[in-house]
ROVEXRO-806720 format. One record per residue (C-alpha): x, y, z; residue number from 1. Coordinates in steps of 0.25 Angstrom, whole numbers, padded with zeros to 4 digits. Last residue first. Example, Ala and Ser with C-alpha at 12.3 -4.5 7.8 and 13.67 -1.06 7.14 Angstrom:
BEGIN
> 0055, -0004, 0029, 2
> 0049, -0018, 0031, 1
***
This chain:
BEGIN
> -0005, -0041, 0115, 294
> -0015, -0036, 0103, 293
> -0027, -0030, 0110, 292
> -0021, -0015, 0109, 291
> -0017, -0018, 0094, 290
> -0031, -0016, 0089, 289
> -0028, -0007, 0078, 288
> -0035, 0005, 0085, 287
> -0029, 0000, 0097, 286
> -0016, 0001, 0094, 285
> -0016, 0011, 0084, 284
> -0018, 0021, 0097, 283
> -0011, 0033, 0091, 282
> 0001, 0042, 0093, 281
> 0006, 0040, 0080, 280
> 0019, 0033, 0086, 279
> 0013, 0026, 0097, 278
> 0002, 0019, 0089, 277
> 0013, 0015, 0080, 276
> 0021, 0008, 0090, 275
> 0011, 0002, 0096, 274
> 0006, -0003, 0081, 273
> 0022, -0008, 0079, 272
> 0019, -0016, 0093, 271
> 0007, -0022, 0088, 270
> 0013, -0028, 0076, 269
> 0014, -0043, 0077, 268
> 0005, -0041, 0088, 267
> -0005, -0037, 0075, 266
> 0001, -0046, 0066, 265
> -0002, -0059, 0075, 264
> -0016, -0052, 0077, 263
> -0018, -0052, 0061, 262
> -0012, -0068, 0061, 261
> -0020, -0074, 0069, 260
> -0032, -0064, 0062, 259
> -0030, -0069, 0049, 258
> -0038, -0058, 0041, 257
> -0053, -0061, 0036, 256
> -0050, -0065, 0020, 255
> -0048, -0053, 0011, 254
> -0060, -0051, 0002, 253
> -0055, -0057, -0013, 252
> -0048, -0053, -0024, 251
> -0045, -0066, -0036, 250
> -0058, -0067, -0040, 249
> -0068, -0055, -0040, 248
> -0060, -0043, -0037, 247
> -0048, -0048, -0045, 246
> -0054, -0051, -0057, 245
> -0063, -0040, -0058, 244
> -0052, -0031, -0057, 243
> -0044, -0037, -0068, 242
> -0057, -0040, -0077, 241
> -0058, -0024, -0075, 240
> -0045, -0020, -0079, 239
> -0046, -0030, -0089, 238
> -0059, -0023, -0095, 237
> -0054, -0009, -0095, 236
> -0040, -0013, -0102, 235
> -0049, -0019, -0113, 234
> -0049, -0032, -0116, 233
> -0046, -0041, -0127, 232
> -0032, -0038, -0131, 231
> -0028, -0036, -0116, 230
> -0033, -0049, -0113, 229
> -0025, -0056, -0123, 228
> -0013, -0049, -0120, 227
> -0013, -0051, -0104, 226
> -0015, -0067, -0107, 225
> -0002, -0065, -0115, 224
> 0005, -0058, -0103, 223
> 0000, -0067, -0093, 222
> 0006, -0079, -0101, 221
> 0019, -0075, -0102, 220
> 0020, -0069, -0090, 219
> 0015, -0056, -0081, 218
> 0005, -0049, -0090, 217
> 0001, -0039, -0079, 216
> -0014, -0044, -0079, 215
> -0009, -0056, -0083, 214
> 0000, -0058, -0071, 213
> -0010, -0051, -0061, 212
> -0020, -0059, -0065, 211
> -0011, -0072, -0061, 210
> -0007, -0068, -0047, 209
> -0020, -0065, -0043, 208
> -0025, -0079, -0048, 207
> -0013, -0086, -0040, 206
> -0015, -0076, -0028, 205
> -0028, -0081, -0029, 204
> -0039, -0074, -0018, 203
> -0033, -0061, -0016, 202
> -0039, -0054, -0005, 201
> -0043, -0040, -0004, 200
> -0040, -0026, 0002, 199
> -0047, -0013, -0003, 198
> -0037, -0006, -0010, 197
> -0047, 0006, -0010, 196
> -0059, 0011, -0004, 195
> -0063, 0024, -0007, 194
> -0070, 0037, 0002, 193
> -0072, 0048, -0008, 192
> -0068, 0060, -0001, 191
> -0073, 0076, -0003, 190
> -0064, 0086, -0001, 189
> -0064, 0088, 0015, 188
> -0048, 0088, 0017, 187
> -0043, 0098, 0007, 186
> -0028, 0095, 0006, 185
> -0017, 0097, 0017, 184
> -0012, 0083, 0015, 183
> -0014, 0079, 0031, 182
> -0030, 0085, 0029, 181
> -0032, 0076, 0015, 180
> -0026, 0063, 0026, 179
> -0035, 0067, 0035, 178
> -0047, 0068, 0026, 177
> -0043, 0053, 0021, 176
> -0043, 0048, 0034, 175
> -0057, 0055, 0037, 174
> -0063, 0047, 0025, 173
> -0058, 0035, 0028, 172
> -0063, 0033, 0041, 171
> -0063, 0019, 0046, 170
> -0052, 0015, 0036, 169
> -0045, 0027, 0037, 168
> -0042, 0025, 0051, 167
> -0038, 0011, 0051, 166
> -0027, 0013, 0040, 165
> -0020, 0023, 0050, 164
> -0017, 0037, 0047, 163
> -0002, 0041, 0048, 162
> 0001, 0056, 0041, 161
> 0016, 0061, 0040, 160
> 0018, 0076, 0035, 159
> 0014, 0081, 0051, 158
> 0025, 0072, 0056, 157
> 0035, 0080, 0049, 156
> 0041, 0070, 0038, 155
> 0055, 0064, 0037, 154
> 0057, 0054, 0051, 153
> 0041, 0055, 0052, 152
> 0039, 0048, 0037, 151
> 0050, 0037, 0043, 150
> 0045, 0037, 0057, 149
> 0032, 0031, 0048, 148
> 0037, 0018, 0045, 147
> 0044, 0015, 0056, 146
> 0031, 0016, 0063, 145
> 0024, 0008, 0054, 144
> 0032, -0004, 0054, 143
> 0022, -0013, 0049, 142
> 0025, -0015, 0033, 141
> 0037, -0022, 0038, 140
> 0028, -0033, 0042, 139
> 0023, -0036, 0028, 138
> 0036, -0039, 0021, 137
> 0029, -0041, 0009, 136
> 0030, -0025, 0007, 135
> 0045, -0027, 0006, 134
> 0043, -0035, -0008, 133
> 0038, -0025, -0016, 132
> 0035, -0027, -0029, 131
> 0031, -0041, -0026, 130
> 0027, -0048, -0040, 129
> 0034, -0062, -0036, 128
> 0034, -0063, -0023, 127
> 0043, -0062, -0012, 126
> 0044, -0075, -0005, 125
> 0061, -0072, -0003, 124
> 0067, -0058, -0001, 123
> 0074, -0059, 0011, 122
> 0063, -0050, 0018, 121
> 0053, -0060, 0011, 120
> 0058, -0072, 0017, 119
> 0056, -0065, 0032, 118
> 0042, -0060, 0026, 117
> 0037, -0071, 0023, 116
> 0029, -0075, 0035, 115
> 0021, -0062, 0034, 114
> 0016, -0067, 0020, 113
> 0012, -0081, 0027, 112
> 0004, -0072, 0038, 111
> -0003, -0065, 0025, 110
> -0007, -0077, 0018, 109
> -0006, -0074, 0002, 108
> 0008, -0076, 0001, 107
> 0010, -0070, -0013, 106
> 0011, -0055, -0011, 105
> 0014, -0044, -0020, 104
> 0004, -0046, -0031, 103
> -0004, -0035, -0026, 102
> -0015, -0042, -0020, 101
> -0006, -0051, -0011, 100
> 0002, -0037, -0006, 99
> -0013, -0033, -0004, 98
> -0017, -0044, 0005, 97
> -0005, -0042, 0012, 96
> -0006, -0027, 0014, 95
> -0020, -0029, 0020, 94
> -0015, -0040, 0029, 93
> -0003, -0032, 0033, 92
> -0012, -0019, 0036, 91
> -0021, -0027, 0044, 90
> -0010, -0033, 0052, 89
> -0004, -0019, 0054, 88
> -0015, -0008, 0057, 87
> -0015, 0001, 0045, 86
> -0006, 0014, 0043, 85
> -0008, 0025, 0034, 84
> 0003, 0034, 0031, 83
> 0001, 0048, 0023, 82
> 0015, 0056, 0023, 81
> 0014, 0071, 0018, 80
> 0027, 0076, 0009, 79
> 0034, 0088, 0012, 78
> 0047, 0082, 0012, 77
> 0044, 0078, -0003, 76
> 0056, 0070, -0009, 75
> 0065, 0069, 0003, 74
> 0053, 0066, 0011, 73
> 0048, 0055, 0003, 72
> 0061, 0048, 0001, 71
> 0063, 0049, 0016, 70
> 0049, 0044, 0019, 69
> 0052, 0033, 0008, 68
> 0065, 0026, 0013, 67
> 0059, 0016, 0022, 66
> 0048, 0011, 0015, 65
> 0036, 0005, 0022, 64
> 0028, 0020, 0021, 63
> 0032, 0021, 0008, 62
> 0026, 0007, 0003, 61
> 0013, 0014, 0004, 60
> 0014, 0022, -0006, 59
> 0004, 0033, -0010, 58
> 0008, 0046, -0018, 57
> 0006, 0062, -0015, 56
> 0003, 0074, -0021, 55
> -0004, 0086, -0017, 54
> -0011, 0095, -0026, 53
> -0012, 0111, -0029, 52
> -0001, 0109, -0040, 51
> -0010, 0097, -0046, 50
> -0006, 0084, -0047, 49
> -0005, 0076, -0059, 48
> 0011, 0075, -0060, 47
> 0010, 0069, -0047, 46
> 0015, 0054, -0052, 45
> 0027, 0061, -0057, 44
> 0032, 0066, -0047, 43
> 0036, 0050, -0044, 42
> 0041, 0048, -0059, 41
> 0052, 0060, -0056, 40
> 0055, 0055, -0042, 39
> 0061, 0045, -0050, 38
> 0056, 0029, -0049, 37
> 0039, 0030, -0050, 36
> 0032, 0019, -0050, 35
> 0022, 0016, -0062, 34
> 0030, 0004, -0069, 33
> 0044, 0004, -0074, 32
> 0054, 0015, -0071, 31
> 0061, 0007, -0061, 30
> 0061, -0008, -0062, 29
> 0054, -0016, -0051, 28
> 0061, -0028, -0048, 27
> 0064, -0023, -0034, 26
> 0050, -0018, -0032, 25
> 0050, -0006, -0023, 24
> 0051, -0004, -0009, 23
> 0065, 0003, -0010, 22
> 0056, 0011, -0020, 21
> 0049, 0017, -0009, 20
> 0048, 0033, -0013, 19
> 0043, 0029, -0025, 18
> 0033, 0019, -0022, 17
> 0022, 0026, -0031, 16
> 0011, 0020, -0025, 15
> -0004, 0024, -0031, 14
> 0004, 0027, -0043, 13
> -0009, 0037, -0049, 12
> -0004, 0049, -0042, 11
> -0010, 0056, -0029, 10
> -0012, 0070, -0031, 9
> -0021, 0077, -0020, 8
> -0029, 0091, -0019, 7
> -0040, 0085, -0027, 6
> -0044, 0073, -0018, 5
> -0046, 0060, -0026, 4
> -0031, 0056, -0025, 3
> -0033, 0056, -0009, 2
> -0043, 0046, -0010, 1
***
């Protein structure tokens, strides 16, 4: 939405992960792909923008990182902070169902996930195609007070905006308004309200799995079938036989969420949400629905 507005540069790397790259893929070779490793190749996602435009980038794994608000700030002191925060259990179950979307995850059962994080921390049960394999470390993800001293510790409280996920749900539009006001851009162009990401379930890992390695021509065999679809299709038609493919059989809608274990998460995490409440200076404990959780 912000990259509709004309005042605004967003680039086409949704997340450029340049100011994380402790959080990077340790198989991942620099200079390959879309990412940028210089801080030449990271200005030069903005080579678009316009003198009278601001610029800026999304990255969620910035906010997890523990060296990115000081990266950040020694590059661009002036820079504006945008973090947006989601009540716990619903965030890890979102952020699971994605993780197994994205090829990241293999345990499909987000409690056994959980359970694996005291082998994954040693580096066992990661799986084969995770880039990232800190994000599998689900709990970590929760520390949002940590998180956020690190932006205060560099930037003036006034440069450091925290909305929460629940609020821009309910009123997206006025979110986004706030968000144009914070960035000192013309807050009443007109908004076209859009859905994106919307979260889904993936109904075979194993048929997931296997249209990403032809689609990426993983393999012997997923290369040569690769070939032979290429030389009969167009790039528009495989684009759309990809997308049909997942919408209609291997996504789903998410099942209902296991509620044993969303209240287990929630005191799991109540006092990090007390904690929270106290450091923005609002009730996120009754509008998440902590105040019944003893």
């Amino acid at each position: 939405m912000l990259r509709r507005h004309p005042q605004i540069c967003m680039p086409d790397v949704k997340e450029s992960w340049f100011f994380s790259p402790e959080l990077r893929s340790p198989f991942r070779k620099p200079g390959t792909g879309t990412l940028p490793d210089t801080v030449e190749e990271y200005l030069s996602l903005f080579d678009g923008a316009r003198p009278e435009q601001r610029v800026g980038e999304a990255t969620p794994s910035y906010l997890t990182s523990r060296t990115a608000a000081s990266s950040i700030a020694d590059l661009q002191p002036d820079a504006r902070i945008i973090a947006i925060l989601r009540e716990p259990a619903s965030f890890l179950r979102s952020f699971h169902l994605q993780c197994v979307q994205n090829h990241t995850e293999n345990e499909t059962d987000l409690r056994r996930a959980i359970a694996l994080e005291p082998t994954r921390r040693e580096g066992k049960n990661i799986p084969r195609y995770s880039p990232w394999p800190q994000e599998l470390l689900y709990s970590d993800h929760v520390r949002y007070v940590e998180q956020l001293r690190r932006y205060h510790d560099v930037f003036p409280s006034e440069r450091v905006l925290v909305l929460v996920y629940e609020d821009f749900r309910r009123d997206n539009e006025a979110t986004v308004r706030q968000v144009l006001r914070f960035l000192e851009v013309d807050d009443t162009y007109p908004l076209e309200v859009m859905k994106a990401n919307p979260t889904v379930r993936v109904r075979s890992q194993r048929l997931n799995e296997l249209v990403r390695s032809v689609y990426l021509g993983r393999g012997p065999a997923a290369r040569a079938v690769k070939v032979a679809v290429k030389g009969l299709t167009t790039r528009r038609v495989r684009r759309g036989a990809l997308r049909a493919t997942r919408s209609r059989v291997i996504y789903g809608s998410p099942r209902p969420p296991d509620e044993d274990l969303m209240l287990e998460l929630r005191r799991r995490f109540k006092g990090e949400v007390v904690a929270l409440s106290e450091y923005l200076d609002r009730d996120l404990v009754t509008l998440w629905g902590y105040d019944s959780i003893s």
